[in-house]
C-alpha positions, 0 to 999 in steps of 0.5 A, spaced: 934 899 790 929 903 785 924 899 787 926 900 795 925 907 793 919 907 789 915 903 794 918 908 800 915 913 796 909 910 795 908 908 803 910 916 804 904 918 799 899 914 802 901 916 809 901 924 807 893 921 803 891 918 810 894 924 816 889 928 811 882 923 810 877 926 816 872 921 817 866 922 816 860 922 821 858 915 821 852 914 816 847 910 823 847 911 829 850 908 835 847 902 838 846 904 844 842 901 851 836 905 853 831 905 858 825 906 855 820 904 860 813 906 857 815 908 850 814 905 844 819 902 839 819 907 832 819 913 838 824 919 838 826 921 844 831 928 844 835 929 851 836 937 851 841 936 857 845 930 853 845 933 846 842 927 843 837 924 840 835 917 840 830 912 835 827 907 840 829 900 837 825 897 843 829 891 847 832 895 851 836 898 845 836 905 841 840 908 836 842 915 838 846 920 834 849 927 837 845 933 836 845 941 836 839 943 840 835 951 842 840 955 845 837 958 852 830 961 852 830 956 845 829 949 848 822 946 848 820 940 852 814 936 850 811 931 845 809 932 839 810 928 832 813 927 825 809 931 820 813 931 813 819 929 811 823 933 805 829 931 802 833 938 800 828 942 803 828 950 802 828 955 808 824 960 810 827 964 815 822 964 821 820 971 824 825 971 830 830 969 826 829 974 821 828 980 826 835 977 829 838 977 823 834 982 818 839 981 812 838 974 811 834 972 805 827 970 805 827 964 803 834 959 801 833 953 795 834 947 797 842 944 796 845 951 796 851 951 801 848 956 805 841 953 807 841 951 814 837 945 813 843 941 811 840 934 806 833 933 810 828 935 814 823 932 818 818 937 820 814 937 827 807 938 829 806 945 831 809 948 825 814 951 829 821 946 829 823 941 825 829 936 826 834 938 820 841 936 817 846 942 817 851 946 813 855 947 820 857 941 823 862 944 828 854 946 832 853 939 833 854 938 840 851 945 842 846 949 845 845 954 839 838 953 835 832 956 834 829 950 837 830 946 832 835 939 833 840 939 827 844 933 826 849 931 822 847 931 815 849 923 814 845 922 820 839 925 818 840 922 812 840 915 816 834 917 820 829 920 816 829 913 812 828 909 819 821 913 822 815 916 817 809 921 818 806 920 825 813 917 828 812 920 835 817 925 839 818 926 845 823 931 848 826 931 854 830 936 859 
């Protein structure tokens, strides 16, 4: 009878452990099909409306990752490409976004909670986005940047090993 209710015991706890795991965002992208007529495999394709990105694998199939993109008046179309990519990469706050927000610091380290970069960067040409990580993973799915994409820091993690400098981007309304 001990051992009935020591082994009871033992599944209770590791019901409670299981109830309070949150599962990460997963690692990769989901593979997905996509139609990507007279766009190259190793393009990234962003749809503002969908709130995704996607990495063109060719054959009809991309992975996409959920993603935050510009709130309105901040979203930007177009075509550019992938200039650096940076591993914990520090911030420095751009002039719109300190002029909203004049008590920000002018520049914050690379890993600190507070960065808004998350684990990686990508910067685009222009200077002015980057494809990034986040330390607000509750953003992801909405219109809320400057008009950078943020991604959930496992999957920019993942992306930022898949594509290099010069990787075209493309995105869309």
């Amino acid at each position: 009878m001990r051992r009935f209710v020591l082994l009871m015991c033992s599944f209770a706890v590791l019901a409670a452990a299981a109830a309070l795991y949150v599962v990460p965002a997963q690692a990769g992208g989901e593979r997905v099909a996509f139609a990507a007529q007279g766009i190259a495999p190793g393009t990234i394709v962003i749809r503002n409306s969908e709130r995704r990105l996607y990495l063109v694998l060719g054959q009809g199939q991309a992975l996409s990752y959920p993603v935050a993109v510009g709130k309105k008046g901040k979203s930007w179309t177009g075509r550019t490409y992938v200039t650096g990519r940076y591993l914990r990469p520090a911030w420095i706050a751009p002039a719109v976004v300190k002029r909203d927000f004049p008590q920000l610091p002018d520049r914050i380290e690379g890993g600190a909670p507070n960065n808004p970069m998350g684990v990686a960067a990508m910067t685009l040409a222009g200077g002015e986005f980057a494809i990034h990580g986040t330390n607000r993973p509750g953003s992801i799915g909405r219109p809320v940047s400057y008009g950078c994409i943020r991604m959930h820091n496992e999957h920019i993690a993942d992306l930022i090993q898949r594509v290099r400098e010069n990787t075209p981007v493309i995105a869309l309304p």
